[in-house]
N, C-alpha and C positions, 0 to 999 in steps of 0.2 A: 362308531369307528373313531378312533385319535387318530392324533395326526402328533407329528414328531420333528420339529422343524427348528434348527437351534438359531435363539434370537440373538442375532448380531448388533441391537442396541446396544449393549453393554462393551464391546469389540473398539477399540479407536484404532485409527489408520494415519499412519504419516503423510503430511501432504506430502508434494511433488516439491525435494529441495533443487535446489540451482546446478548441482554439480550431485416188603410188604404191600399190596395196596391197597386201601378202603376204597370204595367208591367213593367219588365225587361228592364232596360237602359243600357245604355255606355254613359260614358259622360269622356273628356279626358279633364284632365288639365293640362298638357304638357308630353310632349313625348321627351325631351334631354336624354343623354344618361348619366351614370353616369360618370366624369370624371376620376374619381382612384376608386380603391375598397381598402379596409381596410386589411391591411399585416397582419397575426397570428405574433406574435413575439415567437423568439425562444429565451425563457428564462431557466436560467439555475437554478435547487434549491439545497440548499443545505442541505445536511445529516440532519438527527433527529434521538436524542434518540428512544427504543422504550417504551413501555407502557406495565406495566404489567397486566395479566390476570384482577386482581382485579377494571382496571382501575382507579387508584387514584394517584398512585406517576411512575416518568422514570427515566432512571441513567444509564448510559453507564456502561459496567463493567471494570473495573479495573484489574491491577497485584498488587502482593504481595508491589510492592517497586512505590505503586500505581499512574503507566503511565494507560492511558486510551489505550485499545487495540483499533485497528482500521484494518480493512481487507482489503485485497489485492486486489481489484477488475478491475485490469488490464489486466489480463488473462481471466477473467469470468464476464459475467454479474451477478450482484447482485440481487435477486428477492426484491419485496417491501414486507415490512412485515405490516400486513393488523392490528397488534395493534401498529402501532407507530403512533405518534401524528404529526401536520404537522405544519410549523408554516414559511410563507416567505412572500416576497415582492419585488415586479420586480424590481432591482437595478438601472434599470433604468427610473422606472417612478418618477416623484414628490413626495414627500409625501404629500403636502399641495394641491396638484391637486383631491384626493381622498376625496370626500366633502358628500359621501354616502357610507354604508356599511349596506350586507343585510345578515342578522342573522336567524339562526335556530337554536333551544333548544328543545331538544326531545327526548326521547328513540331510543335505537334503537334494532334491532332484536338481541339481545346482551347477552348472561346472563355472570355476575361476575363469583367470585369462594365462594360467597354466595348465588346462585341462584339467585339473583335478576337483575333485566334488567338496561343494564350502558346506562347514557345519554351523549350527546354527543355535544359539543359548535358547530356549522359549520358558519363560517362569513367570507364573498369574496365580494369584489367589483364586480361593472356590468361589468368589464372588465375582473374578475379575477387577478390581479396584487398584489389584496391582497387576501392570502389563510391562513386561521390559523383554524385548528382543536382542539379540544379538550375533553377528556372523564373526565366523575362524575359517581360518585357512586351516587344511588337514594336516600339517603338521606341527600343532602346537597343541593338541587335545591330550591332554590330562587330568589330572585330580589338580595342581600346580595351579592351569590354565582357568581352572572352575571355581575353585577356593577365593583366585584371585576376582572372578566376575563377578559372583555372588558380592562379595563386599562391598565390589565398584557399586550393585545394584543400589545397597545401602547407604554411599556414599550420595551418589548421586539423585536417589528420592526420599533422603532424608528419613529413612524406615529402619527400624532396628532390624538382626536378621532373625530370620524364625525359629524356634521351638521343633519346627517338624518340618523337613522336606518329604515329598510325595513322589513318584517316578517310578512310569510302566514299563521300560527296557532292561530286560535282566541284565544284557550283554555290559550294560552301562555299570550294575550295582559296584564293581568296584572300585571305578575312578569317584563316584557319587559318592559311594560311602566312605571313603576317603577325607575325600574335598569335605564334607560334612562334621565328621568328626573331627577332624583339625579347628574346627570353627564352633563343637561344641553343639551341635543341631542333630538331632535323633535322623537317622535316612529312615522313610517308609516305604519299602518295596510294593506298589497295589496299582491294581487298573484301576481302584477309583479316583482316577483323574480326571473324570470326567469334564471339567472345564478347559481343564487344557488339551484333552482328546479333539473335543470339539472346535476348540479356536483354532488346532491347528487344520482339521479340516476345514476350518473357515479361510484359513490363511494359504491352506495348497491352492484354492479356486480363486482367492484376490489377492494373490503377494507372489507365489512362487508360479504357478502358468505365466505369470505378466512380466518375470523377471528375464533379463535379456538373454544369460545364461543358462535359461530352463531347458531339461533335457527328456521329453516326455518318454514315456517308459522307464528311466531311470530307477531302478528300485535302491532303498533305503540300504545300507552297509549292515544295517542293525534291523534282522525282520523280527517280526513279535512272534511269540511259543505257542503254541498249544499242543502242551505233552499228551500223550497218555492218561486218561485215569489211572489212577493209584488206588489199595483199599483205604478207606478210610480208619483213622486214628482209634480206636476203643475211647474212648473220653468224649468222643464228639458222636455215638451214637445217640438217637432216641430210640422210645420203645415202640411208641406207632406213629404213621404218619398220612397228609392224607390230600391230595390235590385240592383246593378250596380255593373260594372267591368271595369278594369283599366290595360292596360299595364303594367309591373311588373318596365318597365322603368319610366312610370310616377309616380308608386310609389316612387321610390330612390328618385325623385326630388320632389315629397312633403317631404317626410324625411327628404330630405336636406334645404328643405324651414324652416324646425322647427327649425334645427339649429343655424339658420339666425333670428328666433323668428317672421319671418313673419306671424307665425298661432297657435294658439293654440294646444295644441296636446305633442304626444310622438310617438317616433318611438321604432324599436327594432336592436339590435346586431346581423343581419343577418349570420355574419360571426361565432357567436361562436353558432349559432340556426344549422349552416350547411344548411341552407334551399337554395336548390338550383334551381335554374328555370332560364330560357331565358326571356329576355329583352321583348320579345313578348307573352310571357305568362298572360292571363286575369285574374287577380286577383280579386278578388268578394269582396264587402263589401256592407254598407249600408250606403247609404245617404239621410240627412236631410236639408230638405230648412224652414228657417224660417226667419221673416223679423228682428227677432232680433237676428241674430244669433251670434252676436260678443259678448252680456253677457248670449246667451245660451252656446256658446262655452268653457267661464270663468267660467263657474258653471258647466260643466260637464269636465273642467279639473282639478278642486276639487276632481274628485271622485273617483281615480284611477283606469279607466277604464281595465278592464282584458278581456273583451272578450263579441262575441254579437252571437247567436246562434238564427236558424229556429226552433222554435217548431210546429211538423206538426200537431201534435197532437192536440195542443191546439188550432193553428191556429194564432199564434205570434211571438212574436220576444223578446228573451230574451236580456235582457242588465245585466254583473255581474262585481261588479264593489268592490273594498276594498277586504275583503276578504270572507266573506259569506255571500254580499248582493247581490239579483238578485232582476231586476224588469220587468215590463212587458211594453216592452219597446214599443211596437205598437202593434197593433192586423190588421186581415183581415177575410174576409168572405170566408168561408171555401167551396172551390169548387175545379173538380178537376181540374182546370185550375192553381187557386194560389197555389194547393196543388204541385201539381209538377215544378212550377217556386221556391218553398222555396227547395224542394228535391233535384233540380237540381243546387241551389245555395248553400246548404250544400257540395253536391257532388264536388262541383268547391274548395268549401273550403278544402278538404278532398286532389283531386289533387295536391295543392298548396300545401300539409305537414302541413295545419291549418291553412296557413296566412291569413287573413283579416284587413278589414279595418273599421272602422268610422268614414264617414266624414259630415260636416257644413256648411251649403252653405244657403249665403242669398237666393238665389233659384236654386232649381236640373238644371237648363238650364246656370248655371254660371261657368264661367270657372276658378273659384278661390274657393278656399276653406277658411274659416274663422278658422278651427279648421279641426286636421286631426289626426288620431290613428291609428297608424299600430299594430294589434293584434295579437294574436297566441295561438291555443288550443293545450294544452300541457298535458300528463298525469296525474293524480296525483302523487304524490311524490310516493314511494315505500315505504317510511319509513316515 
């Protein structure tokens, strides 16, 4: 059984300022072991003002013969204070190494000291190395308003801006892709945000419950999609396909093969997921054999795959890919034979803490993969 628990090592916190279906296969495409595993670094952040009620202006407090006061917190630990704003950058990563940054713009369960609900900038790298928070008041939210933070972000931790922004709220793409393109930076519409998904569940439960103006029940202005299936695109069929599982060792080594650019595909940050499982644990995914698989592989790595789920109900195989597109990625004849190989490949999925996989195979009986996707179903955001 895994376990799924996202590591808040890597998270810094502001102190407290002053103010078809085959049956069921196995097919292994190597079984090496992984050579290193990935260190958490222990990085250190440093102080922030905090943020007042109203959310709009911060400012340390001052003396009469105006020194900035600063607390003694050598004797005591300092609590974090859940309106202060956050804003760092691991001293020792590169900055020019950061060539992606993934962006949320939203409300949040907040109310001002006008009643009104404060928004809130959140933008971290896949690694986290980059962490900057920011509160608005709801009537300044624009492309205008974002254009201009994003820059501040760069001004202020000396980071050029990125190549690619990342962002799971559709209702957002246009102020986003806006603010984006004015500044020359591709917008990537996708749920694999996965680091910023999780930080910010990390931050509804130690920043936004603790905030004075928290409004429990409050829901988000901006809720996430989950459309309908759609049929799926003719280009992006395969010809057979097949429920299967994998040593959790063979996965690390396709993973590691992406890196190396031998296949198409993406992997994930296993180490800030927490997801933990033994080398011999059978991880479930779905694979595709098709004889063109080398530009089926390039066209469904276009599509930023998010996740493939069993619907028993319908009797198919979802594919959800960007941010609110799902399609109907295979179908089968609904008996209770397939009915409980799709239940009991959910249920594998479930063990594993949601990991799965899709993969691309010029045909299910090859020991290479064309294209591989290490997946993961995640909650919805809270906020």
């Amino acid at each position: 059984m895994a376990s799924l628990s996202f590591h808040t090592a890597r998270i810094k916190h502001p102190i407290h300022a002053l103010d078809s279906l085959t049956k069921t296969s196995y097919y292994h495409l190597c079984t090496k072991k992984l050579s290193h595993q990935k260190i958490l670094k222990n990085l250190h952040f440093p102080s922030c003002f905090s943020v007042s009620e109203s959310s709009v202006s911060s400012t340390p407090l001052q003396t009469k013969s105006g020194e900035v006061l600063v607390e003694d917190d050598s004797e005591e630990e300092i609590e974090d204070d859940p309106t202060a704003e956050l804003c760092y950058f691991d001293p020792g990563t590169d900055p020019g190494s950061i060539k992606e940054w993934q962006v949320d713009f939203c409300s949040r369960p907040i109310l001002d000291i006008r009643g009104k609900k404060v928004w809130e900038l959140v933008v971290c790298d896949e690694s986290l190395s980059l962490q900057y928070t920011k509160y608005f008041p709801n009537n300044v939210i624009n492309s205008v308003t974002l254009k201009d933070a994003l820059v501040a972000i760069c001004d202020d931790l000396g980071v050029p801006l990125p190549e690619k922004i990342r962002f799971f709220r559709s209702q957002m793409q246009t102020i986003i892709t806006k603010a984006c393109t004015e500044l020359g930076i591709k917008p990537i519409p996708s749920k694999r945000c996965l680091s910023l998904v999780l930080w910010l569940e990390e931050r509804y439960e130690t920043v936004y419950t603790r905030h004075p103006g928290f409004q429990k029940g409050l829901k988000p202005i901006l809720s996430l999609d989950n459309p309908f299936p759609v049929q799926l695109p003719e280009n992006l069929y395969g010809e057979k396909w097949a429920f299967v599982q994998l040593p959790f060792s063979a996965v690390a080594e396709e993973v590691a093969s992406l890196k190396k650019g031998f296949a198409f595909g993406t992997g994930l940050d296993l180490d800030l997921l927490g997801i933990e499982v033994s080398e011999k644990t059978l991880v479930p995914g779905i694979a595709v054999g098709s004889s063109r698989a080398k530009p089926l592989a390039a066209w469904m790595n276009g599509l930023e795959v998010c996740s493939v789920e069993a619907d028993v109900a319908r009797a198919s195989i979802i594919l959800s890919v960007g941010i609110s597109t799902r399609y109907v990625y295979a179908t089968y004849k609904k008996t209770p034979v397939t009915t409980r190989e799709a239940e009991t490949w959910e249920a594998a999925k479930k063990a594993c803490g949601g990991l799965h996989f899709l993969a691309i195979q010029d045909d299910l009986d090859s020991d290479c993969c064309v294209g591989f996707w290490l997946l993961s179903d995640l909650p919805p955001s809270p906020v």
